[in-house]
KEKE-3310 file (N, C-alpha, C; in steps of 0.2 Angstrom, whole numbers, plus 5000, padded with zeros to 4 digits):
npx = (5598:5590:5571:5566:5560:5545:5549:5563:5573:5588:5602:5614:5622:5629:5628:5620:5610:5604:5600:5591:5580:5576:5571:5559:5554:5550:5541:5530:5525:5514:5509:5519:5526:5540:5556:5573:5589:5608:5620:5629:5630:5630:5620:5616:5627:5626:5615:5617:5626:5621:5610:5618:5626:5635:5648:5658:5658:5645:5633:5620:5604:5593:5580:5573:5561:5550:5558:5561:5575:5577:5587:5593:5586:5576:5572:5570:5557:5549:5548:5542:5529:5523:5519:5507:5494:5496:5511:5513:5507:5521:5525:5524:5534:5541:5540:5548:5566:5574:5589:5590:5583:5593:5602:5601:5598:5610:5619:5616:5619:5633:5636:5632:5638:5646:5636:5626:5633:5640:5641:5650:5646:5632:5614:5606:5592:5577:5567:5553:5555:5565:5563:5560:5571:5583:5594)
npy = (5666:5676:5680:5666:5661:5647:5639:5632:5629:5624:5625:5621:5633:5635:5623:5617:5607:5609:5621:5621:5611:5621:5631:5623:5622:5635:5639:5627:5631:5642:5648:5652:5646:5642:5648:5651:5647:5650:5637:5641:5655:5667:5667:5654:5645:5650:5646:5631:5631:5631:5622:5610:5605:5597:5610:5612:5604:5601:5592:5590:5592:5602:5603:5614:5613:5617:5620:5606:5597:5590:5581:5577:5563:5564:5576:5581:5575:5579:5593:5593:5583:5592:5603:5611:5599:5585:5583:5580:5567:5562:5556:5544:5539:5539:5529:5518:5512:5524:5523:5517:5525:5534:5532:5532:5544:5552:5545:5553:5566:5564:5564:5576:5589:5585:5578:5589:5599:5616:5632:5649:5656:5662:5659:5676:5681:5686:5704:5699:5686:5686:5690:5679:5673:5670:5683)
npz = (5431:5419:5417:5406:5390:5388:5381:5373:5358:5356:5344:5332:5326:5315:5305:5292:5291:5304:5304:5294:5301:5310:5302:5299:5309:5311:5301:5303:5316:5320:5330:5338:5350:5350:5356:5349:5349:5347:5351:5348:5354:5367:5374:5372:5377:5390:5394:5392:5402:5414:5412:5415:5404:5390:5385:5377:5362:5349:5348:5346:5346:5355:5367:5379:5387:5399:5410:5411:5400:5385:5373:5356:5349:5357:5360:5346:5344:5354:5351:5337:5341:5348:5339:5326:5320:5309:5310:5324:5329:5327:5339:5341:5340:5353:5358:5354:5360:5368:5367:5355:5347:5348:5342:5330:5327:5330:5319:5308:5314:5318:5303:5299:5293:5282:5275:5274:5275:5279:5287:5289:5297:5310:5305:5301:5306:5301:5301:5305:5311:5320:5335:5340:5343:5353:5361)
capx = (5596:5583:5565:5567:5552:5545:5551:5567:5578:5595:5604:5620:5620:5634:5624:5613:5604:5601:5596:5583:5576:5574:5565:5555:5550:5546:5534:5525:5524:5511:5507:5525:5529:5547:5559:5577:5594:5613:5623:5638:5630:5632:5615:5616:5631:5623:5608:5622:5629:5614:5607:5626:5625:5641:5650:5665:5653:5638:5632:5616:5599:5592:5575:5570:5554:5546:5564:5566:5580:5577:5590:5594:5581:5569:5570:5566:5552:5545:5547:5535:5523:5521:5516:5497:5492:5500:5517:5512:5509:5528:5526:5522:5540:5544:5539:5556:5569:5581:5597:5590:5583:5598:5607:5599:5600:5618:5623:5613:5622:5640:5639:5628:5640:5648:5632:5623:5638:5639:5641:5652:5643:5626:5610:5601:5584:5570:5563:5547:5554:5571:5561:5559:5578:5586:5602)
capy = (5668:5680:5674:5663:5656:5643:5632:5634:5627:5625:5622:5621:5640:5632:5617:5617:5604:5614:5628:5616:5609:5628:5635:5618:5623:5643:5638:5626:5635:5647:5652:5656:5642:5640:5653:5649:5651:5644:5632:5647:5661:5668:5662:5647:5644:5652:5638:5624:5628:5631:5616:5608:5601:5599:5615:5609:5601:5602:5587:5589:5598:5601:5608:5614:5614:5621:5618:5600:5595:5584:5578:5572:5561:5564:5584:5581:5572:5583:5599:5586:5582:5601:5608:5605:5594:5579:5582:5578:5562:5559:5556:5537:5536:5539:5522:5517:5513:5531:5521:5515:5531:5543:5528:5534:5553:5551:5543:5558:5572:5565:5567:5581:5592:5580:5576:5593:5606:5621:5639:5651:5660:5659:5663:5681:5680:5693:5707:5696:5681:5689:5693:5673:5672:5676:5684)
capz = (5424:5418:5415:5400:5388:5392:5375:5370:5354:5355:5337:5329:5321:5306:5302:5288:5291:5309:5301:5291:5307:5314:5296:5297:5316:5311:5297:5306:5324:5317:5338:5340:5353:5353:5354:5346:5353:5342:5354:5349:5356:5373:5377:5371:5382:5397:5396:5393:5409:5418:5413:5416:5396:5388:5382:5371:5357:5347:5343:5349:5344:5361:5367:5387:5388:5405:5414:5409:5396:5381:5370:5353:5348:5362:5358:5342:5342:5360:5347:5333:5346:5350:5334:5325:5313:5309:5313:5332:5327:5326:5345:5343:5341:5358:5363:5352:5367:5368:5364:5347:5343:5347:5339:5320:5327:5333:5316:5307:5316:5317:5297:5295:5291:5278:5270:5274:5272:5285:5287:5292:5303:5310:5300:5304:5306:5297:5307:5306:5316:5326:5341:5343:5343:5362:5362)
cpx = (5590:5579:5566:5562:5552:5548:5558:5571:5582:5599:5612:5619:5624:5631:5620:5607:5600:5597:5591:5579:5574:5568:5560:5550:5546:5542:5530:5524:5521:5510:5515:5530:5535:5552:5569:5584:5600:5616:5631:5638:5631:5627:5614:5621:5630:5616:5611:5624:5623:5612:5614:5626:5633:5643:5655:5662:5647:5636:5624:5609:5595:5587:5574:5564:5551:5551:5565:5570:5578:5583:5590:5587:5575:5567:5567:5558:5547:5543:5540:5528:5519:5519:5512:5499:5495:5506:5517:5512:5516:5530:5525:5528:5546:5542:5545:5558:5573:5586:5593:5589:5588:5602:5607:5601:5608:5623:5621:5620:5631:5638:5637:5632:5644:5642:5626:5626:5636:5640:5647:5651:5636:5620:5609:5596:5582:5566:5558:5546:5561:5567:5562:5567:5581:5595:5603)
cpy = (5672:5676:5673:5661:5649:5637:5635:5628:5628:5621:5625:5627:5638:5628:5618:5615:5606:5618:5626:5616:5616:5631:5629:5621:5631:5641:5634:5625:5641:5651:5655:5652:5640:5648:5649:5652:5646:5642:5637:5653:5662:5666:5656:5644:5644:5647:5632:5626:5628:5624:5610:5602:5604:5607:5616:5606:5603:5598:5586:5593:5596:5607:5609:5619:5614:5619:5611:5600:5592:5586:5575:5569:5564:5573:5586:5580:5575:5590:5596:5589:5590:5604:5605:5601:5588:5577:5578:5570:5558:5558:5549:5536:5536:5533:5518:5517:5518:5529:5519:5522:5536:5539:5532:5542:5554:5550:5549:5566:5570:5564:5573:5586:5588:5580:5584:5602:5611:5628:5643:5655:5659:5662:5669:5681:5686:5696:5702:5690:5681:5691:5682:5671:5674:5678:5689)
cpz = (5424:5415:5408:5397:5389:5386:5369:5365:5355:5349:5336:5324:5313:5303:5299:5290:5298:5308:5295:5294:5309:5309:5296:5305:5314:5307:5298:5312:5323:5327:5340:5346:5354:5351:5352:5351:5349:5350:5355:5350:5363:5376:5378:5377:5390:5401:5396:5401:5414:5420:5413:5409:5395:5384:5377:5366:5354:5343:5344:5349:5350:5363:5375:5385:5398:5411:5411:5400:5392:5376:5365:5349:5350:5360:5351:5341:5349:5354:5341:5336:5347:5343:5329:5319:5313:5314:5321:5333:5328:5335:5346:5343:5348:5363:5360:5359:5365:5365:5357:5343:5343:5344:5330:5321:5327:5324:5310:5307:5315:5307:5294:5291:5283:5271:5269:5272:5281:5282:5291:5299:5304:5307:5304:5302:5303:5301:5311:5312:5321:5332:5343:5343:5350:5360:5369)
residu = (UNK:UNK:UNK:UNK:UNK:UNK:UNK:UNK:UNK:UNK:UNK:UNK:UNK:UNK:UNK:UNK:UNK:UNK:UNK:UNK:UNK:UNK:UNK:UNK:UNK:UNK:UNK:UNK:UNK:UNK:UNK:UNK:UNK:UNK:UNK:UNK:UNK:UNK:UNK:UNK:UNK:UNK:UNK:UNK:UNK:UNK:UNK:UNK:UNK:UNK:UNK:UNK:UNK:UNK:UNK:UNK:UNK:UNK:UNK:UNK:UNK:UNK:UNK:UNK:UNK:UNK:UNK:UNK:UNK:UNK:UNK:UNK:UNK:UNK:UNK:UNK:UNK:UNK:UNK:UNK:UNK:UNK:UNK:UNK:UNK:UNK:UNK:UNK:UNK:UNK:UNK:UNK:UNK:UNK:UNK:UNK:UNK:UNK:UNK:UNK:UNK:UNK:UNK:UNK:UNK:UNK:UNK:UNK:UNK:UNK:UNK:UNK:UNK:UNK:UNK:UNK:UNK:UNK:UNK:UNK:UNK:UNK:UNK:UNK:UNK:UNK:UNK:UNK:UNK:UNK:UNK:UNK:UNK:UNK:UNK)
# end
């Protein structure tokens, strides 16, 4: 693969509530720290195999941060931890054991589209913040 940033998002590009989490991350990442990629693009797919992550699903909001993997839960709350102010704070929750917390995530995401709706296709970014977008 070509050099990649060092903090990358992986989202559900149809999922609303993805494309929540994503607009919640651009407005409070004023430095620019993460760059974004959908889970149905050809990038996204090219980092799932890379990183040998499932390719048939997307149940899973998933950040790599400086090569390692986080998952689920833990990628949420690693993305958190990384940006100022309070939000970082949401890092005491990583003393929860994994299985409890992807237990609430997990139940989350199998309904999100249910309780959150989707999209036919995935959002397009505004000159302003499509460069933090890889395709």
């Amino acid at each position: 693969m070509t050099e990649m940033p060092d903090r990358i998002v992986l989202f559900d590009g149809v999922c609303n509530f993805c494309d929540g989490a994503v607009q919640f991350i651009i407005k409070h990442d004023p430095k620019g720290l993460f760059s974004f990629a959908s889970l149905q693009s050809d990038i996204g797919g090219e980092l799932l195999k890379h990183y040998q992550l499932p390719t048939d699903h997307f149940d899973s909001f998933i950040l790599i941060k400086e090569g390692r993997v986080y998952q689920k839960s833990s990628a949420a709350l690693h993305v958190l931890k990384s940006l100022p102010g309070l939000w970082r704070s949401a890092a005491v929750f990583l003393i929860i054991p994994r299985p409890l917390r992807d237990a609430v995530y997990s139940l989350i995401a199998k309904n999100r589209y249910k309780w959150f709706g989707q999209k036919n296709e995935c959002m397009i970014p505004g000159p302003d913040i499509r460069k933090r977008f890889l395709s």
